[in-house]
N, C-alpha and C positions, 0 to 999 in steps of 0.2 A: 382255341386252346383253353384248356381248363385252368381256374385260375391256382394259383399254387399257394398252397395250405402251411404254415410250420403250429404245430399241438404245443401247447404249452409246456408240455415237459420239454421237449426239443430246447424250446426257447429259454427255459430256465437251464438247463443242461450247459448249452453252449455260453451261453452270457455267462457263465458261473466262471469262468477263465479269464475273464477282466474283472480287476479287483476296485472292489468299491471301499471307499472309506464308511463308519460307522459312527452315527453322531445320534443325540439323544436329542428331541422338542419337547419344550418344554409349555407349560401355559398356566397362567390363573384362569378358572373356568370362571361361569356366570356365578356361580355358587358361595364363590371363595374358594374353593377347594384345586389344588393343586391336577394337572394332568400330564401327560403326558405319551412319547409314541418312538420306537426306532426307526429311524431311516437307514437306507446305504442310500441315497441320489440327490443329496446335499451338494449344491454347487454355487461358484459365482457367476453373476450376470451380466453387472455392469458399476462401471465405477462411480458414472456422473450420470443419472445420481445412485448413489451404493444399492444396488438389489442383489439379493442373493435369490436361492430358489431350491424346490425339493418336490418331488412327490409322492404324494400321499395316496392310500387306498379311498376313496370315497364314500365307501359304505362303512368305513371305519369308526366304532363310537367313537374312541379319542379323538379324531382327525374332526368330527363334526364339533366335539365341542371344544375346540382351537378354533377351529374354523367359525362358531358364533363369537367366542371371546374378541376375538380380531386381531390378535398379537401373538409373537412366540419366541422362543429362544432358542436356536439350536448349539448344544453342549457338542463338541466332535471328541469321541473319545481315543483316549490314550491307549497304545501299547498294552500297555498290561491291563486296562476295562475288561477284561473278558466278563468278568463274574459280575460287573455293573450294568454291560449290555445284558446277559441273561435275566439279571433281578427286573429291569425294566421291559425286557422281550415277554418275558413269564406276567409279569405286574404284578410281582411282587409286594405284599403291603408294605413294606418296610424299604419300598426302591426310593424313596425319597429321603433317605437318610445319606444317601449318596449326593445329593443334590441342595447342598447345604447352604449357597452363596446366593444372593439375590442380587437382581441386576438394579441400573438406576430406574428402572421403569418398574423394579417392584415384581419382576418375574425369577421364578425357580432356575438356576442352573449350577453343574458342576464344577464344584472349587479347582478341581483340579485336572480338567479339561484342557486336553491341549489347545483349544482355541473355543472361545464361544461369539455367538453375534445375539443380539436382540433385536426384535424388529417388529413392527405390525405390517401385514395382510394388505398389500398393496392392489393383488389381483387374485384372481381362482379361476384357472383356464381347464377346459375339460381336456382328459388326456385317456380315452376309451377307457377301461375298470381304475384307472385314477385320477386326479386334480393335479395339475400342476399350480405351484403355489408360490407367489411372485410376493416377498419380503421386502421393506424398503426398511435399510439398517439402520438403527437410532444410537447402538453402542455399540461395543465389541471388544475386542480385549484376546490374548495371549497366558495360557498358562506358567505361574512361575518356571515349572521346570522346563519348562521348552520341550518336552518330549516326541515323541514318533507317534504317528496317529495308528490305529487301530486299523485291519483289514479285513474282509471278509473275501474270500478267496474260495472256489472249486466246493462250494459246503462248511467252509472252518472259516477260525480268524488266526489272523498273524500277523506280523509287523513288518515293515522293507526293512532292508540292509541296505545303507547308503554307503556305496564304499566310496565313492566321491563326488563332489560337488563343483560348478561352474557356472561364473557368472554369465546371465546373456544379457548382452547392452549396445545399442547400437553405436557403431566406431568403433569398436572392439575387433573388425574383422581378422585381421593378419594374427594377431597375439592368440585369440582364440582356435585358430588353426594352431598357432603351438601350442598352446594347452591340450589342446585334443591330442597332440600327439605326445606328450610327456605324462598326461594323469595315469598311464598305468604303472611308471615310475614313482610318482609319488604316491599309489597306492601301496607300492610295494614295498616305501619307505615306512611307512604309518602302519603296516602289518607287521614287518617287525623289531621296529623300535617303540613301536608302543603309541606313539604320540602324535600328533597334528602334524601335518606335511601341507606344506602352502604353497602356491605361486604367486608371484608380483608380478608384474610390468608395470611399465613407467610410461604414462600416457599422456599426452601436451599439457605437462606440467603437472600430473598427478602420479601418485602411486596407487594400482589399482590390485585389491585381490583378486583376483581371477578363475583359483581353484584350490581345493582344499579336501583332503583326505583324513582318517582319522580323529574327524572330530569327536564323533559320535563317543571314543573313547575317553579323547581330552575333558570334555565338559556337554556330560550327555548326548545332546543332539543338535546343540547349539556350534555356529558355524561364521568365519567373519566375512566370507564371500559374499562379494560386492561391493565392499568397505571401502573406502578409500581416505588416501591424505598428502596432504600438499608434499611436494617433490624440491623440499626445502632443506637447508643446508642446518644442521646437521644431520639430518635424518635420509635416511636410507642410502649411505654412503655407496655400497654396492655399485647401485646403478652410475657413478659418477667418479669412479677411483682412475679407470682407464677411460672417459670421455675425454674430450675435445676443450683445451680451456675456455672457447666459448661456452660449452656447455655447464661447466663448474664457476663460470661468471654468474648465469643466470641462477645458479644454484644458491650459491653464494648468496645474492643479493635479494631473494624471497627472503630465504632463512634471518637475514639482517632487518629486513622489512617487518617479519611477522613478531621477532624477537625483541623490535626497538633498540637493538644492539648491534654489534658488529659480532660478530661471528665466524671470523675469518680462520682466527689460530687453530682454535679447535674443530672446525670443518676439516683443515688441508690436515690436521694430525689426523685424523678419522680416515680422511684417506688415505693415507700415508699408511697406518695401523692395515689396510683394507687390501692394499698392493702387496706391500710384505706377506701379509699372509697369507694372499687367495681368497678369506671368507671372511663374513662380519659377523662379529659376540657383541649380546647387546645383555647388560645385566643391569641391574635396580631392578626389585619389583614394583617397590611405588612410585617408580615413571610408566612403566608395563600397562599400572592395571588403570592410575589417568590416563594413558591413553586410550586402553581396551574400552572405557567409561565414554570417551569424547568419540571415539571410533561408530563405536553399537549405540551409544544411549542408554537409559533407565530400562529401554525394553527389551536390551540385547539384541537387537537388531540393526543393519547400517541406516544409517541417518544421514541426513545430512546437516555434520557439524558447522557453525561456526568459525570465521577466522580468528578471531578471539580467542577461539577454545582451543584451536591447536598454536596460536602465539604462546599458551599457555605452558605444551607441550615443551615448543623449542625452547622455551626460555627453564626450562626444568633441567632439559639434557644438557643446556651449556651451563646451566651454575652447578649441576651433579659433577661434569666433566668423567664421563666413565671410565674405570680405572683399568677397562679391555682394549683403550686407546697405546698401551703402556706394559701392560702384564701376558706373559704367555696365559691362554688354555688352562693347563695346568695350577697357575697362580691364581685364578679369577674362582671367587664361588657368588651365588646366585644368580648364575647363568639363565637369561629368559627366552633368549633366542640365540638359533645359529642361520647364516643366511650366505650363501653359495649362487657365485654368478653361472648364467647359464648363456653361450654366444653363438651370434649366430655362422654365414659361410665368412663375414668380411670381420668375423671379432672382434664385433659389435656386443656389449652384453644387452640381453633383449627381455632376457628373465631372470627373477633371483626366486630361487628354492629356499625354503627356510622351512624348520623344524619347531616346534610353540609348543609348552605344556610344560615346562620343566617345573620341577618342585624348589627347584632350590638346594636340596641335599646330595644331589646326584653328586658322583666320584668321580676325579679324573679318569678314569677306565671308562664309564658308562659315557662320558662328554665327547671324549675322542670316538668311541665305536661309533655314536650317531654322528659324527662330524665326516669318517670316513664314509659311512652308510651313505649321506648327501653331496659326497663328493662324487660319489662312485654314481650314482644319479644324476648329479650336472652334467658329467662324461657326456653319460648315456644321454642325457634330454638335447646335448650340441648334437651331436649324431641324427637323432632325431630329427634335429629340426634343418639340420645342414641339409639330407634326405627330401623335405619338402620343396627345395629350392629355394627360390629368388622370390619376395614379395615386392 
């Protein structure tokens, strides 16, 4: 049998349907003189110990004097780079004026790169008309804006549209099956109300995000899925308004634990506040954005806080004592959230929905639409999930 052939166009042809991200290398040559080079085939390797990897054309001038320097940096560009990948594809004299930030090792990259790594030249593996080229990371770092990376797709470039997002984490299994089956509900909440749509569950003593819609509009691109935080009294009343007083014991007495106080009066009001009305209003922004800060971190990402840090939390929301404990909808203004139980066949609540991004100035009309918009969604997400059966 004759062996079988694919022509390079074929080959660029079809690969052209899988979309490659677009990131810039950077280098101090032997010279002093700045270089550089575009890739699409920028990837991770391994964690322990950090290698990333890319390859390069081999006959490339740039590529060879990287490849003497021994170090590089790769910038991954943003969304809207188009016109910075061309000035650097072209080489541009003036493409370094893009490339304005230097790293701690003293190398060129882009201030405002959605992510960059620094690294020196671990390995140089041949890979037929390229090198494959094995990085071992010395720094690395997140763009302020957090933005959407850049893609090169079919000949062009463009950017995803994330219309929702989910955590994957092992233990997660059952919950995760309800998410898959409600994110097209909360995508649909977050298209037209405008703003963040979340899920919760409540996981052996935690509150977990799990999925999240609309970010992208809320606050660029940035997202709290994955986040989590102690499943403590008074926080996150939701999950604990219709439990088991075993389970609002245990609630109860985190929250007193993390608080160094007791916590009782205003937990059971919270619940109470929670029953009556079907859904929880959580308002203060400067409890909101401590916690958003203890949640993500300096880098806007989840972390893993401190007890400390959210003892910090509960002891804020019991001396604020929120005044949605107390006040209709209607009476409350800087509304930061609204959050809606979701149950499952034995009504059990297994998820809360909740809505995030409010400004603060919204009007009672605009409070109530999105509050009915997440009600008419919990319906839906029970149904949903009653549907899947029995876990």
């Amino acid at each position: 049998m004759a062996p079988f052939t694919v022509s390079p166009q074929e080959f660029r042809r079809t690969l052209a349907h899988y979309p490659t991200g677009v990131a810039v290398v950077t280098a101090m040559g032997l010279d002093d003189s700045p270089v550089s080079m575009v890739i699409g085939t920028f990837t991770s390797v391994s964690l322990d110990p950090p290698l990333v990897g890319f390859l390069a054309d081999r006959k490339g001038n740039s590529w060879q004097s990287i490849k003497a320097a021994g170090h590089f940096c790769v910038s991954v560009l943003g969304a809207g780079h188009e016109h910075v990948c061309r000035a650097f594809a072209t080489r541009s004299p003036d493409r370094f004026r893009h490339a304005t930030a230097i790293t701690d090792s003293g190398r060129p990259r882009l201030e405002d790169a959605t992510l960059w790594v620094d690294c020196e030249i671990e390995d140089v593996l041949p890979a037929g008309d390229h090198e494959f080229v094995l990085g071992r990371v010395r720094h690395l770092g997140v763009g302020e804006e957090g933005g959407l990376p850049l893609l090169f797709l079919r000949g062009g470039y463009g950017a995803p549209r994330i219309a929702s997002l989910q955590v994957e984490a092992p233990g997660l299994g059952p919950v995760l099956r309800m998410a898959d089956a409600v994110r097209p509900e909360i995508e649909a909440v977050a298209s037209e109300v405008g703003l963040e749509c979340i899920v919760l569950a409540a996981v052996e003593g935690e509150v977990v995000m799990i999925a999240a819609a609309g970010f992208e509009s809320a606050r660029g691109s940035r997202t709290h899925v994955g986040s989590t935080f102690p499943l403590a009294a008074p926080l996150a009343p939701v999950f604990l308004a219709w439990a088991s007083p075993e389970e609002q014991r245990r609630w109860l007495a985190e929250g007193a634990r993390l608080a160094g106080a007791d916590v009782t009066g205003l937990a059971m009001a919270s619940l109470e506040a929670v029953r009556a009305r079907g859904h929880e209003i959580a308002t203060g922004r400067g409890v909101s954005e401590r916690f958003r800060q203890i949640v993500l971190g300096n880098d806007e990402r989840p972390h893993e806080a401190q007890p400390d840090e959210f003892a910090q939390v509960v002891r804020a929301v019991v001396e604020r004592r929120d005044p949605a404990l107390t006040l209709p909808l209607e009476q409350l203004s800087d509304v930061t959230a609204l959050m809606v139980p979701v149950r499952d066949v034995n009504d059990r609540v297994v998820l809360s929905l909740g809505i995030m991004g409010f400004t603060g100035e919204e009007d009672h009309a605009r409070l109530q639409k999105c509050l009915r918009r997440l009600e008419t969604a919990a319906d839906r997400a029970t149904e949903l999930i009653a549907a899947l059966g029995p876990f």
